[in-house]
N, C-alpha and C positions, 0 to 999 in steps of 0.2 A: 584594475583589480583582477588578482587571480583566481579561477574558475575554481571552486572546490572541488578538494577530491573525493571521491567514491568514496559510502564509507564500506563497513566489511559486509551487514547487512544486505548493502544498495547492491554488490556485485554479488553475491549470494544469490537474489531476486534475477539480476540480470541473468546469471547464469543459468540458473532454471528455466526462463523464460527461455534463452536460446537450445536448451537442452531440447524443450517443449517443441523448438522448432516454431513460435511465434514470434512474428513480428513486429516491435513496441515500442513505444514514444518515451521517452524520461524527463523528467522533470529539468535536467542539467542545465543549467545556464537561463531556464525559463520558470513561469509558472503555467501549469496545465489546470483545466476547470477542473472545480471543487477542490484543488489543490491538489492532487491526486501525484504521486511518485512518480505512477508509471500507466498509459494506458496500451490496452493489446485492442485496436480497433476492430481487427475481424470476430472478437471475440465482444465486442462492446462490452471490455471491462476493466476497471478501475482498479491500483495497488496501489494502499497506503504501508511506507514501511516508517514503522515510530521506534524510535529510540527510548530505553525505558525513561532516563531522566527527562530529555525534553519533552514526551508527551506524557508523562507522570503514568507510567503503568501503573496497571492497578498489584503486578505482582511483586510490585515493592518500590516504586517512582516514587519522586518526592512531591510533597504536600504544596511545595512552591516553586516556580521557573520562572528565572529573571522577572520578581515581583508579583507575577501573575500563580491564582490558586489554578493548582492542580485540576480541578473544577472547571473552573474557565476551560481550559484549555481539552479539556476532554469532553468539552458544551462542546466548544469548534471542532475538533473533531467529527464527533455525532452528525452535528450538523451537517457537516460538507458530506459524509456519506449518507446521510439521508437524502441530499439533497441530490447527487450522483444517483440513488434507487430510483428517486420519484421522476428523473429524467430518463429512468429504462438503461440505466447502466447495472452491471453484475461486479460487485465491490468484495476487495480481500483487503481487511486489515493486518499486517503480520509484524509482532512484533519482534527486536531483534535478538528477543528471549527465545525467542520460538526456534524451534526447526524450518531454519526458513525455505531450504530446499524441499523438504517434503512437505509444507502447506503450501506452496508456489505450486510443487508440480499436482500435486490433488484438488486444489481450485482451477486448475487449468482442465483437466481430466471430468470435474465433475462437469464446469462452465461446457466442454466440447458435447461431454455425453446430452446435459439439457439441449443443446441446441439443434443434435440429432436422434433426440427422444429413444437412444439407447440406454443403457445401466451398468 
């Protein structure tokens, strides 16, 4: 089977991420814990990047994916970054609604300033 390609989203995030000058793991070809897209280790932090239909946004995603309620799937969600917090990870959901370059590089910016208690 052929390896999926990026979507516009995924290279949006990646590019930010190297903009940022961080170093990061992706999801490609694997599963990373909590299901996580993308993690930046020296930053122990987690990127979920959701597509409005498959992860049913809430700014307009459908009610139902492949059988499964909208609900469901945004339970799994929650979960897996809850589940990423309560293991002391620093989590950015970003959907591919969003500005994805400027929530990338401003979680990145905020994640560095916490961790050298500047502002």
């Amino acid at each position: 089977m052929a390896a999926a390609r990026r979507t516009a989203p995924e290279r949006a995030v990646e590019s930010a991420l190297r903009l940022s000058g961080c170093d990061f793991e992706s999801s490609e070809g694997k599963r990373l814990i909590h299901g996580a897209d993308y993690i930046v280790h020296e930053l122990h932090a987690m990127i979920w990047v959701d597509g409005c239909y498959w992860h049913a946004c809430e700014f307009g995603g459908p009610t139902h994916v492949r059988g499964t309620s909208a609900e469901d799937v945004r339970e799994r969600d929650r979960r897996n970054r809850e589940e990423a917090r309560a293991a002391g990870w620093k989590t950015l959901r970003v959907w591919e609604c969003n500005p994805i370059a400027e929530v990338v590089t401003s979680f990145i910016g905020e994640v560095r300033a916490a961790s050298t208690g500047t502002k």
